[in-house]
C-alpha positions, 0 to 999 in steps of 0.5 A: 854139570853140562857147563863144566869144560872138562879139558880145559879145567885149571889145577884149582878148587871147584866146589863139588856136593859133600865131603868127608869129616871124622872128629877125635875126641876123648881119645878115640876117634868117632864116626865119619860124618857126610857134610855137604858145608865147605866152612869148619867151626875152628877155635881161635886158639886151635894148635893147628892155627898157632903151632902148625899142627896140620898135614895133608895129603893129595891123590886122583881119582880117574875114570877109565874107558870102561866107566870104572872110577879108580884111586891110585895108591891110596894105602901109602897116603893114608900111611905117609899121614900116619908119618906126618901125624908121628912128626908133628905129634897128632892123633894118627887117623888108621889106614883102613878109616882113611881109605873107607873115608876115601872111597866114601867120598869119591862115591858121594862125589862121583858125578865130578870124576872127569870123564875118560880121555878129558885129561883132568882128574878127581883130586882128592884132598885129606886134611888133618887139624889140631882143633884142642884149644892151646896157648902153651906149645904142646899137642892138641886134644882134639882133631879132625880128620877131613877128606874134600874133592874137587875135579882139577886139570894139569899142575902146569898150564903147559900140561906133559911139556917141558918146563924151566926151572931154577935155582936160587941158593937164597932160599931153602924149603925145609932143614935137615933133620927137620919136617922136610920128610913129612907132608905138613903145610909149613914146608910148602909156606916156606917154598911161597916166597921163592916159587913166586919169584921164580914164577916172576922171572918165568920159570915153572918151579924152583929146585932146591938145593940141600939146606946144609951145604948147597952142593946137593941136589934136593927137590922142587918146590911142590915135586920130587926130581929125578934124571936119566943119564942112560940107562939110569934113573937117577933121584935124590935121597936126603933127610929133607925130601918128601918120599913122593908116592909118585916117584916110588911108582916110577922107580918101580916102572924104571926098574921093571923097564930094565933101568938102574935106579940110583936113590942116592945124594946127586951132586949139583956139577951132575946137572951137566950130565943128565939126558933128562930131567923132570919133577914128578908127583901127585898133582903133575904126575911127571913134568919134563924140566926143559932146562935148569937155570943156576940163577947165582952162577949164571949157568944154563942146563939144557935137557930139551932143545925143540920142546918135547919130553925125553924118551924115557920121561914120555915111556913113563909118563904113558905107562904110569897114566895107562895103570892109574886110568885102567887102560893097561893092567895094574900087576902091582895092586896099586889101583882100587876100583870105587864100587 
């Protein structure tokens, strides 16, 4: 463990001791298991490797000044699973197994909770599988439920800076009405091919428009968007954007700031009024988007002019980390102390 450089680890996987595996078979699910393997004994015909019967869920662990280790909001992941599980037909997997799984293996893991004040975090992984064997299109028998964790660094090499972004109207990442609001692998498949084109021309993400009629607003490739225009804290709302826990936290925040919070379609000629503008979720908490670049129109919108956050990107940055670590008091129950 004295190896690991702690503020300067990458968003990516790091074995740690053991993980967490509960199997649902004959209709009932059975009792976590501890697993110390990082492999899974998947069949070949398993629905989650030929119909996308998979979702999954992401949220941090952070140790705070006090040495308490904290897990933020993990009610409403364990309950957006359930969505998922509903969406594409799987054995959903009850809140409170969720988050004693949760708890479990933070505990069993505790050693790679990355000390207080390093800037990285425990990031926490729930998985859910079709394992039944299928060849016709139809649900599985059989699931697995598994939680692994893994100590990661910022989303974006840049950390809380602004970023660019993009948008590309050749590319959507869900449809409407289709699987956009439930977190299943699929929808982020869709978004490789444009996210690694965006990346080769330098930008940190794309942003999406809507898949109906590219005149609105829809969200990044792996986060939600949101502006501030004044007082406002603008976010768009669509039958293909993913309710991120993140952004329910802020619109929360904003709205205790004294901020008018609009959850509404947001036209793409609104870009041109926006004072701020960012894309927030569990794995980057909040990214400042330094400018949106319309590659089709050839237009340019700019939201950071000397490379520092907004005002009011930075007040929530702040607020929202100082809860989740304990350094300020949690008046919403959103964090739970593993003890």
């Amino acid at each position: 463990m004295d190896t690991i450089n702690w503020s300067g680890l990458p968003f990516g996987y790091m074995r740690t001791d053991y993980n967490i595996r509960c199997y649902y078979r004959d209709g009932k699910w059975g009792e976590l298991e501890v697993s110390s393997s990082e492999i899974l004994n998947i069949h070949m015909a398993a629905t989650c490797l030929h119909y996308g019967q998979e979702a999954f869920e992401g949220l941090k662990a952070f140790k705070g000044k006090d040495g308490k280790v904290r897990v933020f909001r993990m009610e409403e992941n364990a309950k957006r699973m359930i969505s998922s599980s509903q969406g594409i037909k799987m054995a959903e997997f009850p809140v409170e197994r969720f988050e004693e799984a949760v708890r479990k293996v933070v505990k069993l893991n505790e050693r790679f909770v990355p000390p207080y004040g390093s800037g990285a975090s425990l990031y926490i992984r729930p998985l859910l599988i079709g394992l039944g064997a299928q060849v016709g299109v139809k649900p599985a028998d059989e699931y697995l439920f598994l939680v692994f964790v893994t100590p990661v660094g910022p989303y974006f090499k840049s950390g809380f800076k602004p970023v660019p972004v993009c948008i590309m109207r050749g590319y959507d990442r869900a449809a409407p009405e289709g699987t956009g609001t439930i977190k299943v692998g699929g929808n982020y498949a869709a978004s490789l091919v444009a996210g690694n084109k965006a990346q080769e021309k330098g930008y940190a993400a794309v942003l999406y428009l809507d898949p109906k009629e590219k005149m609105y607003l829809d969200e990044c490739g792996p986060a939600n968007f949101f502006a501030i225009r004044g007082n406002s804290y603008l976010t768009p709302a669509s039958t293909s954007i993913l309710p991120s826990i993140t952004n329910k936290s802020l619109i929360r925040l904003a709205e205790d700031m004294g901020m008018k919070v609009e959850r509404r379609p947001i036209q793409l000629d609104e870009l041109n009024s926006f004072d701020e503008a960012a894309e927030c979720g569990t794995a980057a908490v909040i990214t400042p988007i330094s400018r949106i670049d319309d590659l089709d129109e050839d237009r340019s919108y700019i939201y950071s002019k000397d490379g520092k956050p907004g005002v009011v990107c930075e007040k929530l940055y702040n607020r929202l980390l100082a809860i989740q670590t304990g350094d300020e008091p949690d008046p919403y129950g959103w964090v739970k102390i593993i003890d």
